[in-house]
py3Dmol code that shows the C-alpha trace and the ligand (Angstrom):
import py3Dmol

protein = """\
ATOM      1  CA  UNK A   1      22.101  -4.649   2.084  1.00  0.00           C
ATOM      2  CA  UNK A   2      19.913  -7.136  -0.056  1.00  0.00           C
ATOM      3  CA  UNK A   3      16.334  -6.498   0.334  1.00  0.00           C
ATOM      4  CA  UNK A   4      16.908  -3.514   2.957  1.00  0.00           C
ATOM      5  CA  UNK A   5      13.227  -2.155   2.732  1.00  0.00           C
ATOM      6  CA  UNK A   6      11.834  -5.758   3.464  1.00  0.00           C
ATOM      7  CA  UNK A   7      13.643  -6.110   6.438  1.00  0.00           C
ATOM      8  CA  UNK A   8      13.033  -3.127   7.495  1.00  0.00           C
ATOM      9  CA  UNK A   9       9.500  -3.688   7.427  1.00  0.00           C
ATOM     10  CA  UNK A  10       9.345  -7.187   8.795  1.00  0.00           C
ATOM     11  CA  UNK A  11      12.018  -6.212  11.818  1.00  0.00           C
ATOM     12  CA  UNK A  12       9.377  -3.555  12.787  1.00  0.00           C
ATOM     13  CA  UNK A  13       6.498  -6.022  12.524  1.00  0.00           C
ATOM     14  CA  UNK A  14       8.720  -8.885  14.079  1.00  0.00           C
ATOM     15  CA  UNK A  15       9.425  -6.199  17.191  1.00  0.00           C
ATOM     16  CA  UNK A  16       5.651  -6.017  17.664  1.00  0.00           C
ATOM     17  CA  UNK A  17       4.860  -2.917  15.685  1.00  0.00           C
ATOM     18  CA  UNK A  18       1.873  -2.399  13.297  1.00  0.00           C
ATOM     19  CA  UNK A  19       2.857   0.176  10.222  1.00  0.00           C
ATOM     20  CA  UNK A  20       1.630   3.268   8.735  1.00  0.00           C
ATOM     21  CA  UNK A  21       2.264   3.893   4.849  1.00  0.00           C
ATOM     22  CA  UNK A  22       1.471   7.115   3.570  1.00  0.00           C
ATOM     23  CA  UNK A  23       0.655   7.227  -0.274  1.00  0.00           C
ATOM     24  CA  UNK A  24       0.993  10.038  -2.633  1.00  0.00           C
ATOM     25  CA  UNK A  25      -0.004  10.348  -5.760  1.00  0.00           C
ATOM     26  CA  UNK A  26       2.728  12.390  -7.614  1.00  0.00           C
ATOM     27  CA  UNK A  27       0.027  13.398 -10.142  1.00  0.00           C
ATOM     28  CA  UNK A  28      -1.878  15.204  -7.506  1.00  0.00           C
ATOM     29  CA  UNK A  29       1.238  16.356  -5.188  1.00  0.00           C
ATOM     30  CA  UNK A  30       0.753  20.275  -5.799  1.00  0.00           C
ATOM     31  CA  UNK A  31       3.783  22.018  -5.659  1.00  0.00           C
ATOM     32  CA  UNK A  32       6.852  20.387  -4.068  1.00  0.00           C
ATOM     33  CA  UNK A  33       7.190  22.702  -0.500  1.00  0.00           C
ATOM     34  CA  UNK A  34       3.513  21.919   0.189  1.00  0.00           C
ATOM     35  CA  UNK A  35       4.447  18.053  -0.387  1.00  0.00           C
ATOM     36  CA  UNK A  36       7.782  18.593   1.717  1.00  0.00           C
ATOM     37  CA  UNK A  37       5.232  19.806   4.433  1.00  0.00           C
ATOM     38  CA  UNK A  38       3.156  17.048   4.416  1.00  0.00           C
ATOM     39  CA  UNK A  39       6.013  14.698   4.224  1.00  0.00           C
ATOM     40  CA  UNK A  40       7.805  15.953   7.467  1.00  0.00           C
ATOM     41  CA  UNK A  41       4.145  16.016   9.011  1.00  0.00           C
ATOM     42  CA  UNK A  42       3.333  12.290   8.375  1.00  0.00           C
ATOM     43  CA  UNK A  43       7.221  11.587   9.065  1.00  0.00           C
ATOM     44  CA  UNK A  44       7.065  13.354  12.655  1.00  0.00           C
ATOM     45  CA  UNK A  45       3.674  11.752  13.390  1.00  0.00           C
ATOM     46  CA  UNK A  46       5.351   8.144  12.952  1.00  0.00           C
ATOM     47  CA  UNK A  47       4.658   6.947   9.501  1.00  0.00           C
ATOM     48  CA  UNK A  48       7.260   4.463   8.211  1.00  0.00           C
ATOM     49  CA  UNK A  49       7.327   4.608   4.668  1.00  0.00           C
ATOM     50  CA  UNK A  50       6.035   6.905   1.424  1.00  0.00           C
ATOM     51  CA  UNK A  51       4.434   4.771  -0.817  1.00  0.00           C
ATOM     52  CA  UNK A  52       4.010   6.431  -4.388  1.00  0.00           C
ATOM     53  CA  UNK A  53       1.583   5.627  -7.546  1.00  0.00           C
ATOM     54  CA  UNK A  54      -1.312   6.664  -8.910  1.00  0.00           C
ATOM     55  CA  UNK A  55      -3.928   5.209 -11.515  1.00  0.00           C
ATOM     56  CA  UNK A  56      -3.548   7.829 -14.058  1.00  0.00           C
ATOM     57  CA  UNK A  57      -1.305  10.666 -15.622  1.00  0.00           C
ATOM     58  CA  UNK A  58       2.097   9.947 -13.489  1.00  0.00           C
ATOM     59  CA  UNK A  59       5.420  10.721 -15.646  1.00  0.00           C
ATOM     60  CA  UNK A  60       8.471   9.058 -14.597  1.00  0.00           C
ATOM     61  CA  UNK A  61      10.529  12.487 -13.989  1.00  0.00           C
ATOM     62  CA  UNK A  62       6.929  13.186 -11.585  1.00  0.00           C
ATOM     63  CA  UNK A  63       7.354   9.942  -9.708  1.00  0.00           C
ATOM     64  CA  UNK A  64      11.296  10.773  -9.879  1.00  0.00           C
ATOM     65  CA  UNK A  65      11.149  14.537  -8.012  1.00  0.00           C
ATOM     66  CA  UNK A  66       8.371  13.125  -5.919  1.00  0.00           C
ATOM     67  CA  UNK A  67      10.591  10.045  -4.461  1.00  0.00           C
ATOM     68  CA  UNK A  68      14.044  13.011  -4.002  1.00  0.00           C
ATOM     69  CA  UNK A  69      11.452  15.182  -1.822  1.00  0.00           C
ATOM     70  CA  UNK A  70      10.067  12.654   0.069  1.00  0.00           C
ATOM     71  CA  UNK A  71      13.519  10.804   0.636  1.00  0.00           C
ATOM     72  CA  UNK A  72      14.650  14.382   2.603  1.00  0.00           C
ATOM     73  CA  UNK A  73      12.510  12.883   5.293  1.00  0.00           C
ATOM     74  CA  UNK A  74      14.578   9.885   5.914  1.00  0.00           C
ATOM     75  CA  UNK A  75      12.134   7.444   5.581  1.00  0.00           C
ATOM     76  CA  UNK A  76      11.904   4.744   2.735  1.00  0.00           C
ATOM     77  CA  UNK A  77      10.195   5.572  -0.414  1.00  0.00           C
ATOM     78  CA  UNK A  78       8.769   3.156  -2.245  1.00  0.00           C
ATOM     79  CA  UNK A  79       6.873   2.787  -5.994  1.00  0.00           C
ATOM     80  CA  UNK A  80       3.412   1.137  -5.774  1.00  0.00           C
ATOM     81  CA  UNK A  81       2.856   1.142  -9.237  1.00  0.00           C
ATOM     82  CA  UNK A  82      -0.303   1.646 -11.431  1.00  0.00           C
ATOM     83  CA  UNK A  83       1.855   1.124 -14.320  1.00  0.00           C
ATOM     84  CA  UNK A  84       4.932   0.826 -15.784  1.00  0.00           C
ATOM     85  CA  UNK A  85       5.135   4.895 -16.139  1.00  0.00           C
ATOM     86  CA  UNK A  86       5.373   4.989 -12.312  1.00  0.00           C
ATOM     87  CA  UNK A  87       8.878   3.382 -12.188  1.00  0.00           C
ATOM     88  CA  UNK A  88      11.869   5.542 -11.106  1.00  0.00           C
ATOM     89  CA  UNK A  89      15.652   4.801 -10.097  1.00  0.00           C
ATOM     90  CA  UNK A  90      14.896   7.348  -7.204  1.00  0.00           C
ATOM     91  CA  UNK A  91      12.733   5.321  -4.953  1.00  0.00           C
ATOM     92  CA  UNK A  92      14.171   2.221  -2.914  1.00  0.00           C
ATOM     93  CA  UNK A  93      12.109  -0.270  -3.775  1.00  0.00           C
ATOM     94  CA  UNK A  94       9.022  -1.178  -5.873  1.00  0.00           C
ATOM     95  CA  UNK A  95       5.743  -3.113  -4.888  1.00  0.00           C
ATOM     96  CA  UNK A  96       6.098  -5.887  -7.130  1.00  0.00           C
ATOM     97  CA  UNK A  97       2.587  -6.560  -7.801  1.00  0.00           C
ATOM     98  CA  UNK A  98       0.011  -8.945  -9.314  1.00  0.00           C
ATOM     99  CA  UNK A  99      -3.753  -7.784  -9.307  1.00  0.00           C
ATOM    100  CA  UNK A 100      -4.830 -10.977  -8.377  1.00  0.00           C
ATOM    101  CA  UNK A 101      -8.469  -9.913  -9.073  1.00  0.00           C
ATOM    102  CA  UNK A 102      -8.259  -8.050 -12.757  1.00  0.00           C
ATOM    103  CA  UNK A 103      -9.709  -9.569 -15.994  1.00  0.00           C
ATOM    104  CA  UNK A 104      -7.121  -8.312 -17.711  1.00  0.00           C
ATOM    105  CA  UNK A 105      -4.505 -10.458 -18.829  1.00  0.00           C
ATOM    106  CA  UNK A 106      -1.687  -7.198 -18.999  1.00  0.00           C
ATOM    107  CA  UNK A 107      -1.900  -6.775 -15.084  1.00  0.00           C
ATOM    108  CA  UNK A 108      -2.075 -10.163 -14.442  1.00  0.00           C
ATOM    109  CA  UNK A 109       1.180 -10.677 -16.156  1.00  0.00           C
ATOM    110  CA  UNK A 110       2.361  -8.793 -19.095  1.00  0.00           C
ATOM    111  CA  UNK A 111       3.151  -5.574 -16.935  1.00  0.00           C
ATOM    112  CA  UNK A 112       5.512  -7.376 -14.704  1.00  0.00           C
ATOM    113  CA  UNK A 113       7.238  -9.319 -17.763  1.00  0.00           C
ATOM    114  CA  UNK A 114       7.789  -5.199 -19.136  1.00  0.00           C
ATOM    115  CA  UNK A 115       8.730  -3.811 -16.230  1.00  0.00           C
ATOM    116  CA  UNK A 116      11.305  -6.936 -15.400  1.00  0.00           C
ATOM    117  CA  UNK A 117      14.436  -5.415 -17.137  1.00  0.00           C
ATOM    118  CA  UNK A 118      13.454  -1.807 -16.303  1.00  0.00           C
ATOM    119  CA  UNK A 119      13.561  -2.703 -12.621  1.00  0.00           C
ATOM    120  CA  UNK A 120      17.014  -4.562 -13.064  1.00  0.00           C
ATOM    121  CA  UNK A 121      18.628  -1.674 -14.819  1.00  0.00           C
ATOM    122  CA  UNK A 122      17.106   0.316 -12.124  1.00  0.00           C
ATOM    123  CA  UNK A 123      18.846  -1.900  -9.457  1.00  0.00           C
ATOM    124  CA  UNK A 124      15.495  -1.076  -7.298  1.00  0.00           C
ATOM    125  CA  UNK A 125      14.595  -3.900  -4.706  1.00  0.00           C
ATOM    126  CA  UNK A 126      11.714  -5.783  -5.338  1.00  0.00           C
ATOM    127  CA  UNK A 127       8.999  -6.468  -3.118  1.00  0.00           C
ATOM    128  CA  UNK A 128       7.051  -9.190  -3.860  1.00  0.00           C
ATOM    129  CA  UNK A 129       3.034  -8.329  -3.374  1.00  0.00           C
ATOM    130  CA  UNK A 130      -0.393 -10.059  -4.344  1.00  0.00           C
ATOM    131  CA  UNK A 131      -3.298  -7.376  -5.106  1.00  0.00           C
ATOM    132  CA  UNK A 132      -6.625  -7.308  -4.185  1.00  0.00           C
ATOM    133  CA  UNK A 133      -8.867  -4.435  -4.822  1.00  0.00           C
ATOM    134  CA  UNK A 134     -12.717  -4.637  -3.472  1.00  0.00           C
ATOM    135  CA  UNK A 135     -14.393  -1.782  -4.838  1.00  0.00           C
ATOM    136  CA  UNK A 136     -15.044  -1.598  -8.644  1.00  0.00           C
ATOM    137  CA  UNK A 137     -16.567   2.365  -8.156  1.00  0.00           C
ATOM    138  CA  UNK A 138     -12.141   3.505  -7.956  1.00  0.00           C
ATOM    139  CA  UNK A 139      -9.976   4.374  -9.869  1.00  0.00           C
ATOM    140  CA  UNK A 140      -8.044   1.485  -9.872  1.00  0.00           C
ATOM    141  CA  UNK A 141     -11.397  -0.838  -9.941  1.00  0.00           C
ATOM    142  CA  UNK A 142     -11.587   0.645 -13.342  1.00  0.00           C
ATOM    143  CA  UNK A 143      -8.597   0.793 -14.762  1.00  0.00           C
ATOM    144  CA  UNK A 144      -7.418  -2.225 -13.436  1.00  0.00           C
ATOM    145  CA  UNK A 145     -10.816  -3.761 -15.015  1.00  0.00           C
ATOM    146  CA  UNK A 146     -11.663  -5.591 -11.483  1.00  0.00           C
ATOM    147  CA  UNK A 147     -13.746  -8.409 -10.700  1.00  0.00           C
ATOM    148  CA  UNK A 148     -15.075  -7.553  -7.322  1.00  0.00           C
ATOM    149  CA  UNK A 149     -15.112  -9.611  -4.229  1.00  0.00           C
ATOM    150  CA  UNK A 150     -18.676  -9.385  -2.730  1.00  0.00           C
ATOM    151  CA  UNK A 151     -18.345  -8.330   1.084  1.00  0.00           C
ATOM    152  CA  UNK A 152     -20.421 -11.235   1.783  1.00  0.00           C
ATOM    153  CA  UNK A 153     -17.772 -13.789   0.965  1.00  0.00           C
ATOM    154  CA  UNK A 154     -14.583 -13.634   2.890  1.00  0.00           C
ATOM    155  CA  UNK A 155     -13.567 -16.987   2.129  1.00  0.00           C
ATOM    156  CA  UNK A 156     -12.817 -15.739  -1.317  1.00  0.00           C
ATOM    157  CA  UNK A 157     -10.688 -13.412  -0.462  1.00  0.00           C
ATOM    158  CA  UNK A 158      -8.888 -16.154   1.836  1.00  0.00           C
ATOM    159  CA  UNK A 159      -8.714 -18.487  -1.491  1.00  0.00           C
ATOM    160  CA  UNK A 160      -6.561 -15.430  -3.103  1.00  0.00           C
ATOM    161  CA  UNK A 161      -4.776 -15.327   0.490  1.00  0.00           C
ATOM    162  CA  UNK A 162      -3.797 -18.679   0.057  1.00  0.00           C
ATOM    163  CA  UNK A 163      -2.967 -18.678  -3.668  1.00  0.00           C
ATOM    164  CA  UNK A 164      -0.651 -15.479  -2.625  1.00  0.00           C
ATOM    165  CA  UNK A 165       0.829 -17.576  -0.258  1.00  0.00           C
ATOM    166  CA  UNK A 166       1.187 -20.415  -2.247  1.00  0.00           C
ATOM    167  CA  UNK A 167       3.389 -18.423  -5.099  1.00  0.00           C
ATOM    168  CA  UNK A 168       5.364 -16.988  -2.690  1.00  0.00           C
ATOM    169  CA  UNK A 169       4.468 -13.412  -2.369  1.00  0.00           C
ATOM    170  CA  UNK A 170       5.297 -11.551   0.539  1.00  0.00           C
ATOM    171  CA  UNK A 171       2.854  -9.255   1.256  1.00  0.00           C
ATOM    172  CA  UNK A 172      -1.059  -9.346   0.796  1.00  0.00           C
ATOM    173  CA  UNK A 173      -2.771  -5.739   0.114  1.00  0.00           C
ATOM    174  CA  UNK A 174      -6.393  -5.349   0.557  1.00  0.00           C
ATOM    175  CA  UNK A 175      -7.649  -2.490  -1.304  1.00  0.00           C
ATOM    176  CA  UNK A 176     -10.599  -0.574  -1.286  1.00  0.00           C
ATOM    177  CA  UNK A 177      -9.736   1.708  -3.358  1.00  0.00           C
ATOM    178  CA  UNK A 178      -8.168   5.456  -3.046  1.00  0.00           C
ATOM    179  CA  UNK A 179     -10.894   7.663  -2.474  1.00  0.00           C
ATOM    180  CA  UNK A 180     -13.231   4.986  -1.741  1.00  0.00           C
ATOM    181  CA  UNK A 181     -16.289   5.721   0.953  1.00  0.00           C
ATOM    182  CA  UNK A 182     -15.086   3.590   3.305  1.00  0.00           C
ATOM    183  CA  UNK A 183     -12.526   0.766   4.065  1.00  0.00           C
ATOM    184  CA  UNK A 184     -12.913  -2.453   3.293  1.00  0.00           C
ATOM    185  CA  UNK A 185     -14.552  -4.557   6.227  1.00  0.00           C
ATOM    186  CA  UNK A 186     -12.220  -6.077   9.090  1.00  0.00           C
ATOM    187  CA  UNK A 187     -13.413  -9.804   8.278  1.00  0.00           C
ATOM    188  CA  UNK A 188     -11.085  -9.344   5.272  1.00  0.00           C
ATOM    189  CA  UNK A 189      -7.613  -8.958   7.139  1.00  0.00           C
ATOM    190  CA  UNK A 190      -9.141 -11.189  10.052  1.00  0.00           C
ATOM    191  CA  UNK A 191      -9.591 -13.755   7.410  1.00  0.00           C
ATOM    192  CA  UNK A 192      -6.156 -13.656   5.730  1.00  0.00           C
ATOM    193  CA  UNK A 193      -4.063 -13.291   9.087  1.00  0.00           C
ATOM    194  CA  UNK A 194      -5.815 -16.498  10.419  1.00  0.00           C
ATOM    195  CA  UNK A 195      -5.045 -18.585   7.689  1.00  0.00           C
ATOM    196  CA  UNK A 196      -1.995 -17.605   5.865  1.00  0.00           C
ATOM    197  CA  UNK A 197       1.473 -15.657   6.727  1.00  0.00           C
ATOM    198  CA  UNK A 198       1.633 -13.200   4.811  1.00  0.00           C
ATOM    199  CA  UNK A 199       2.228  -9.495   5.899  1.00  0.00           C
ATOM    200  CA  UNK A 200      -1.506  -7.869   5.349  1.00  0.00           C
ATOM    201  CA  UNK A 201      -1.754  -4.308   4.495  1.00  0.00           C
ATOM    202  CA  UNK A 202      -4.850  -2.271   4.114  1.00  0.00           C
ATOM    203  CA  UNK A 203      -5.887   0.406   2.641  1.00  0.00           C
ATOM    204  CA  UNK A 204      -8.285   2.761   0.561  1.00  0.00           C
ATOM    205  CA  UNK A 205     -11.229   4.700   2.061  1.00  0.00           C
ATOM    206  CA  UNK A 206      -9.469   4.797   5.778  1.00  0.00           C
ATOM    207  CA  UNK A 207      -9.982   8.222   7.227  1.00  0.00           C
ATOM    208  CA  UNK A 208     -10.708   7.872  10.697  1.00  0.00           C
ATOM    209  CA  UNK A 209      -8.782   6.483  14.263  1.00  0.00           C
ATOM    210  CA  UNK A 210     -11.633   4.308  14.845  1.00  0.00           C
ATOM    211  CA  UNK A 211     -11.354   2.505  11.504  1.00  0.00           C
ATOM    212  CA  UNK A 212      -7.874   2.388  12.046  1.00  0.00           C
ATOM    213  CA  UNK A 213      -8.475   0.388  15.160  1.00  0.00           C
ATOM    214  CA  UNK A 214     -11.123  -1.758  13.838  1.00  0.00           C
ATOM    215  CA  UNK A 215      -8.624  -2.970  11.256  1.00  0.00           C
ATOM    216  CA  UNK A 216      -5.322  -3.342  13.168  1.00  0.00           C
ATOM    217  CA  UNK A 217      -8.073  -5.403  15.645  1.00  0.00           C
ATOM    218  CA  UNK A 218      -8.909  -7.167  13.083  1.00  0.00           C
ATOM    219  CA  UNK A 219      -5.378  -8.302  12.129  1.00  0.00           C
ATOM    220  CA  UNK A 220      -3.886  -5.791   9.666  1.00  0.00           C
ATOM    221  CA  UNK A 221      -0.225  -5.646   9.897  1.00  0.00           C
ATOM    222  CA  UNK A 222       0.057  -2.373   7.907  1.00  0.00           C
ATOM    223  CA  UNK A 223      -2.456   0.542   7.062  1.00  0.00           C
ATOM    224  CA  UNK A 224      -2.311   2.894   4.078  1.00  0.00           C
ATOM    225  CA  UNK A 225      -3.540   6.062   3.677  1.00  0.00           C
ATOM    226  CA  UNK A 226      -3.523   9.110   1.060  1.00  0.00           C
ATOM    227  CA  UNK A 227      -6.872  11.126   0.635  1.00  0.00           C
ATOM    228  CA  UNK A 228      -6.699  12.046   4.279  1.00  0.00           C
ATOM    229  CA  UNK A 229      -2.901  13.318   4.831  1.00  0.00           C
ATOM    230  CA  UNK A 230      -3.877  15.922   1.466  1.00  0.00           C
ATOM    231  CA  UNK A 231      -7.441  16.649   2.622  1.00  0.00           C
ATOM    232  CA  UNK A 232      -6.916  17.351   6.309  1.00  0.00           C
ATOM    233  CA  UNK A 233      -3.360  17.248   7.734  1.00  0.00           C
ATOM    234  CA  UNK A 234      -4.598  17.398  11.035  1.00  0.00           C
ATOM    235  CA  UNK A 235      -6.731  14.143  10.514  1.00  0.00           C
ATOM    236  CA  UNK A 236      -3.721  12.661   8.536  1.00  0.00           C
ATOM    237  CA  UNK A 237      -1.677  13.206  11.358  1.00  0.00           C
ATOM    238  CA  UNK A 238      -4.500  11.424  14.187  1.00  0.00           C
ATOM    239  CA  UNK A 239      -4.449   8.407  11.972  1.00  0.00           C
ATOM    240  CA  UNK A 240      -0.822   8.051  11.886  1.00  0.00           C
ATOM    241  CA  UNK A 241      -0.979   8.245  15.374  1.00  0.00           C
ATOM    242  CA  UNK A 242      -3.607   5.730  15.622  1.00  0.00           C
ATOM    243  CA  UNK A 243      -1.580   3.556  14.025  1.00  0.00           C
ATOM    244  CA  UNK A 244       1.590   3.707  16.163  1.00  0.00           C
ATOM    245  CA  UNK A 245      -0.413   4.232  19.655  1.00  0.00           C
ATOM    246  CA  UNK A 246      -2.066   1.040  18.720  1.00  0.00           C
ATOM    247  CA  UNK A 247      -0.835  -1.596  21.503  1.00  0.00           C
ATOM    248  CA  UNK A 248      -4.243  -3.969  21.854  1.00  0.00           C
ATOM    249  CA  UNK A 249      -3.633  -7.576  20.850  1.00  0.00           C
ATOM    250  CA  UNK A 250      -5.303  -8.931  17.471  1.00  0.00           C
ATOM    251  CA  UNK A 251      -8.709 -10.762  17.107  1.00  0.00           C
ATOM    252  CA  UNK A 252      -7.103 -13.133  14.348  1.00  0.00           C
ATOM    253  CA  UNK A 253      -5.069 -15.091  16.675  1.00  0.00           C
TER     254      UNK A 253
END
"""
ligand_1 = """\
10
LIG
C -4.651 3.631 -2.230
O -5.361 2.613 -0.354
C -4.616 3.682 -0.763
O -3.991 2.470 -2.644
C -5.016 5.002 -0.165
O -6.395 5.230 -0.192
O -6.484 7.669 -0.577
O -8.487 6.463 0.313
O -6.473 6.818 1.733
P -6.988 6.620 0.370
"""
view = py3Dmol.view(width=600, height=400)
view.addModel(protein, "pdb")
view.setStyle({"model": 0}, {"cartoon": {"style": "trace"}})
view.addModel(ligand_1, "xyz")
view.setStyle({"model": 1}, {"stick": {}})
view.zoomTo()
view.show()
């Protein structure tokens, strides 16, 4: 079916649901029955999908053996890319991204124009995805040479909402960054959720039920984490839950 990981996600959404995504980073996966582990574990807790990408140092046979292991679980595995290294025929689909916030002109534009034909030959699914990331002190904030969003000013982040929106993305993630201290405040999804469309995903910095609630409150559709599934399972596992439990109504409405 055309587009099967989309619909999957917006049937679940459309049916009331709000998501968890779990991300690994195949450069930092360990050894493969310690990852199947931690698959099955965010699989039984009620994740919905394996994202994987990482900033740095991922090798397409990496990303390849990470996407067959995770795939055991059942669940969809998809590429969110740091680069074009990240791309394998073994996922389902691929966050097709812009990093709406970079000064630099390659991931504003050149990446995708590489990675075009790849992706074709790959016959992987495309998801179409604007990219905002908040916190410059990240990986990503560095390598994706960022030009931060001060906290202060949610109605910038809504003018990259609405650009999004405007080209026709699909999905809007709001990233603080893996690793980061904390997540990005709630005013950001509240913002985007009241004013555009799009499917909002969070994530970076989220390693806590509360924060998962504050967000989902907030409006977040979908909420990624990584650090905190590799760190402390049992943690990994209460957000999950958080996520899936969740049943209050939105404050974006
Ligand atoms: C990275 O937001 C994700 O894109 C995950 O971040 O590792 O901090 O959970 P954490």
């Amino acid at each position: 079916m055309k587009n099967r990981v989309y619909r999957y996600i917006v049937d679940k959404l459309s049916q009331g649901e709000k998501l968890h995504f779990t991300l690994v980073d195949p450069d930092k996966a360990g050894n493969l029955d310690k990852l199947e582990e931690l698959a099955d574990l965010a699989a039984s807790a009620g994740s919905d999908l394996f994202l994987i990408g990482g900033s740095t140092s991922v090798t397409p046979e990496e990303a390849g053996i990470v996407a067959d292991t995770l795939k055991k679980t059942g669940l969809p595995v998809v590429i969110f890319p740091g680069n074009i290294n990240c791309l394998t025929p073994r996922a389902d689909a691929v966050l097709f991204m812009v990093l709406m916030n970079t000064l630099e002109p390659y991931y504003l534009m050149q990446v995708q124009v590489l990675a075009a034909p790849l992706i074709r030959k790959y016959g992987l699914e495309t998801i179409p995805t604007g990219y905002i990331v908040f916190n410059m002190d990240t990986a990503v904030g560095h390598v994706g040479r960022v030009y931060p969003i001060p906290y202060s000013k949610p109605e910038l982040a809504l003018a990259y909402g609405l650009a999004a929106e405007m080209m026709g993305f699909k999905l809007l993630y709001l990233e603080a960054g893996s690793g980061a201290p904390s997540p990005i405040p709630p005013v950001f999804p509240q913002v985007i959720k009241r004013n555009t469309g799009l499917i909002t995903m969070v994530g970076g910095g989220i390693r806590s039920p509360e924060a998962v609630v504050e967000l989902l409150k907030a409006g977040a559709d979908i909420i990624v984490t990584g650090t905190v599934m590799e760190r402390d399972p049992v943690k990994g596992v209460e957000v999950v839950k958080a996520v899936k439990s969740y049943r209050g109504r939105d404050t974006s409405s």
